[in-house]
C-alpha positions in Angstrom: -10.0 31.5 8.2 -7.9 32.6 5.1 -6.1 30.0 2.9 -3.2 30.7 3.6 -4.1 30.3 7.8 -5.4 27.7 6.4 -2.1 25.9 4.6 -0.2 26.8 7.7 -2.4 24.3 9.7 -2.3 21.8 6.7 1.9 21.7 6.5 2.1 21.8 10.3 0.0 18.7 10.4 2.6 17.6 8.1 5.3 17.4 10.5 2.8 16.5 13.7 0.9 14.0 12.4 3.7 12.2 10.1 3.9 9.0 8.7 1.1 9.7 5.9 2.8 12.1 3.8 5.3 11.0 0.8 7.8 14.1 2.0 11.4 12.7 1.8 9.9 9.6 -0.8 10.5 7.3 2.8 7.5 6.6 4.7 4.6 5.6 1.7 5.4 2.7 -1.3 6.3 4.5 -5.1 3.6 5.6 -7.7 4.8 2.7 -9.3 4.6 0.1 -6.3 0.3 1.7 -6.2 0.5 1.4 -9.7 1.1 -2.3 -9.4 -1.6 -3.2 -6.4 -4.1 -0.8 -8.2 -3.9 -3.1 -11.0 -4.0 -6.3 -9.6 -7.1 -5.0 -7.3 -8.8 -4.7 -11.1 -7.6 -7.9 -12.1 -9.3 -9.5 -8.7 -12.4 -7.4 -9.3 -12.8 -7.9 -13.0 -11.3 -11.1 -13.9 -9.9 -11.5 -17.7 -10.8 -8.1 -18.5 -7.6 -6.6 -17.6 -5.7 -9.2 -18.6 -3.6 -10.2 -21.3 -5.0 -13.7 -22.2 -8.8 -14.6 -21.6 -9.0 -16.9 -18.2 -10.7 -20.1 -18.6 -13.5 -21.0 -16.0 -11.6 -24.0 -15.2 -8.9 -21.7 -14.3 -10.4 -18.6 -12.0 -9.4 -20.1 -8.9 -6.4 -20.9 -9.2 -5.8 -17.7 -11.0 -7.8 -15.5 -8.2 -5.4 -17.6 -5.7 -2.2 -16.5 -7.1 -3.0 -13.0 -7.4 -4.3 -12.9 -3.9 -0.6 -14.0 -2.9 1.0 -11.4 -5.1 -1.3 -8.3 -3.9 -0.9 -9.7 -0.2 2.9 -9.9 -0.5 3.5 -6.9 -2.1 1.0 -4.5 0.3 2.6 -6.5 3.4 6.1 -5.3 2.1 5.0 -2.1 1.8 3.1 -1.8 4.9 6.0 -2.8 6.9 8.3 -0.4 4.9 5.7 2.4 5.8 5.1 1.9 9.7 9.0 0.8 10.4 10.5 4.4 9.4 7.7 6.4 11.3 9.6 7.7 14.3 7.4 7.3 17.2 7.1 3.9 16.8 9.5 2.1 19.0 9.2 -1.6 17.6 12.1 -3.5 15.6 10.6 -4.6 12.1 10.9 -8.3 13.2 8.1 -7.8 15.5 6.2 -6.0 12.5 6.3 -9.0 10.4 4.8 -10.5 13.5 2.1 -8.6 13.8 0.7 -8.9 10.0 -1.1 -12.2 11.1 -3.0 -10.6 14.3 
């Protein structure tokens, strides 16, 4: 198969397969919105390294607690952003908010 038989089949899957491309800047969160969970993923796996003032002991957990809200908010925004403008699905974004606790 040549490349460009090849790129064909790659932009038509585009269009078929939907929902996982960042075409139109609608259906995936910004760079900066990844930007912001990527960085508070290393903050959760490397705690005080990447962050601005040491982190006492005494104060991991309810440090680690917080930031688990934060990264949990934000990726539940953005997940329901992503799955309510993909076309094929047929269900209001009420029932999407719903379904984050299934």
């Amino acid at each position: 198969m040549t490349v460009t038989q090849l790129t064909d089949r790659l932009v038509a899957s585009y269009a078929r397969a939907g929902g996982i491309n960042h075409l139109d800047g609608k259906n995936l969160p910004s760079r900066s919105a990844i930007s912001l969970i990527t960085a508070n993923l290393l903050k959760l796996l490397f705690p005080g390294f990447f962050d601005e003032k040491p982190i006492h002991s005494s104060e991991i957990k309810v440090e680690t607690a917080i930031l688990m809200d934060v990264c949990s908010a934000i990726w539940r925004m953005k997940c329901i952003k992503a799955l309510s403008t993909v076309h094929r699905l047929n269900c209001p974004k009420k029932n999407l908010r719903s379904a984050r606790t299934r």
